[in-house]
C-alpha positions in Angstrom: -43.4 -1.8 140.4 -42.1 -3.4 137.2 -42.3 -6.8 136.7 -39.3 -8.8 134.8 -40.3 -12.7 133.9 -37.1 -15.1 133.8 -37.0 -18.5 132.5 -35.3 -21.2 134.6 -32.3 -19.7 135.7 -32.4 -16.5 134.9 -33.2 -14.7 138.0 -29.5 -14.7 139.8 -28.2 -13.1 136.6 -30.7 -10.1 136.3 -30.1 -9.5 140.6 -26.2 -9.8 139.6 -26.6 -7.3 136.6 -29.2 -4.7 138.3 -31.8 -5.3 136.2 -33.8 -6.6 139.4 -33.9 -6.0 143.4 -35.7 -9.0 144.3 -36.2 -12.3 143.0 -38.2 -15.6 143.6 -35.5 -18.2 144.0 -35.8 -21.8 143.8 -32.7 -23.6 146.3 -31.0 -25.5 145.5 -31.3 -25.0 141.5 -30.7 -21.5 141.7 -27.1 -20.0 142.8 -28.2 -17.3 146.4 -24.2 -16.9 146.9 -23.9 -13.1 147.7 -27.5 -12.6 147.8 -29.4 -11.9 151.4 -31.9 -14.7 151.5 -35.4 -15.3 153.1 -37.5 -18.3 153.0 -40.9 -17.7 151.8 -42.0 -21.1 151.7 -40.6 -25.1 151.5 -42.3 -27.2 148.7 -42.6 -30.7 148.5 -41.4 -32.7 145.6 -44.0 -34.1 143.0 -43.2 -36.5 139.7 -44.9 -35.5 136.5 -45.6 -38.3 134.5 -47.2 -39.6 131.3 -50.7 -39.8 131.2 -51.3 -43.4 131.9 -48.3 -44.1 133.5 -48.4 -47.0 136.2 -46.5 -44.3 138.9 -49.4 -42.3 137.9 -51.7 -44.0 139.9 -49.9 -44.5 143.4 -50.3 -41.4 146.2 -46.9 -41.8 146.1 -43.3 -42.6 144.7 -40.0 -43.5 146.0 -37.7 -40.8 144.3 -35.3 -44.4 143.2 -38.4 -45.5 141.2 -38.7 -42.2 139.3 -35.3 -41.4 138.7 -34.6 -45.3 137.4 -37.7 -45.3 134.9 -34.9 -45.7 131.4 -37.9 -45.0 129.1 -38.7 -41.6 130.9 -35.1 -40.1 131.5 -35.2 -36.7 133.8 -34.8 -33.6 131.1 -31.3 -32.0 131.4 -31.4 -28.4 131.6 -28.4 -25.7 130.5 -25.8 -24.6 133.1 -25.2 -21.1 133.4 -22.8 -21.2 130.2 -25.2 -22.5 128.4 -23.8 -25.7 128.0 -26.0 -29.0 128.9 -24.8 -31.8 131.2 -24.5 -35.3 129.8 -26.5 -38.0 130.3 -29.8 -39.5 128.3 -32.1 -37.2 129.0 -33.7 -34.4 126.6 -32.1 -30.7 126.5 -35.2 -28.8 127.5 -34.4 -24.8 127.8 -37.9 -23.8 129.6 -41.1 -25.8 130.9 -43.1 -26.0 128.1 -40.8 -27.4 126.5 -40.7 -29.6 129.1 -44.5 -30.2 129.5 -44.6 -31.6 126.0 -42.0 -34.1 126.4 -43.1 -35.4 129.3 -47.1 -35.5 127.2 -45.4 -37.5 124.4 -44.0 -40.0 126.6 -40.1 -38.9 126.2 -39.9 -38.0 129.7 -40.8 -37.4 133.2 -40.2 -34.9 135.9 -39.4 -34.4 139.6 -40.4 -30.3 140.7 -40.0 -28.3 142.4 
């Protein structure tokens, strides 16, 4: 067995191509049209903050709360053309990317 690592949204496009038979996939990010699906497991959502953040502290978050923090804008990733969606959030191309922002206080998260 070969392995094949993808970045964020990369996996549809090698199954499409034949460069790959199977593929993790996260729905809803990544596009299954076409592809014969199986649930392998269902992941709760979990907000990466700041270190020191107020949120930080709680056991939990209303999704509002995270999503309307101005100072810590949700990162805006590349659409299949490689174009990025507007809005006031960073560009961020892969997760360490990412993880750094969201260490310097430019940004938080929701994953999966």
């Amino acid at each position: 067995v070969d392995v094949l690592l993808c970045g964020p949204g990369e996996q549809a496009p090698v199954l499409r191509d034949g460069r790959a038979d199977v593929a993790l996939l996260h729905r809803p990010f990544d596009d299954t049209a076409g592809f014969d699906t199986e649930d392998l497991h269902t992941e709760g959502q979990v907000a990466i903050l700041p270190a020191g953040h107020p949120l930080g502290t709680r056991a939990e978050v209303r999704l509002a709360e995270v999503t309307g923090l101005p100072e810590l804008p949700l990162p805006r990733w590349p659409r299949p053309d490689g174009t990025f969606p507007d809005g006031p959030g960073p560009q961020v191309r892969d997760h360490t990317q990412l993880t750094q922002l969201i260490a310097l206080g430019r940004a938080c998260a929701i994953v999966p």
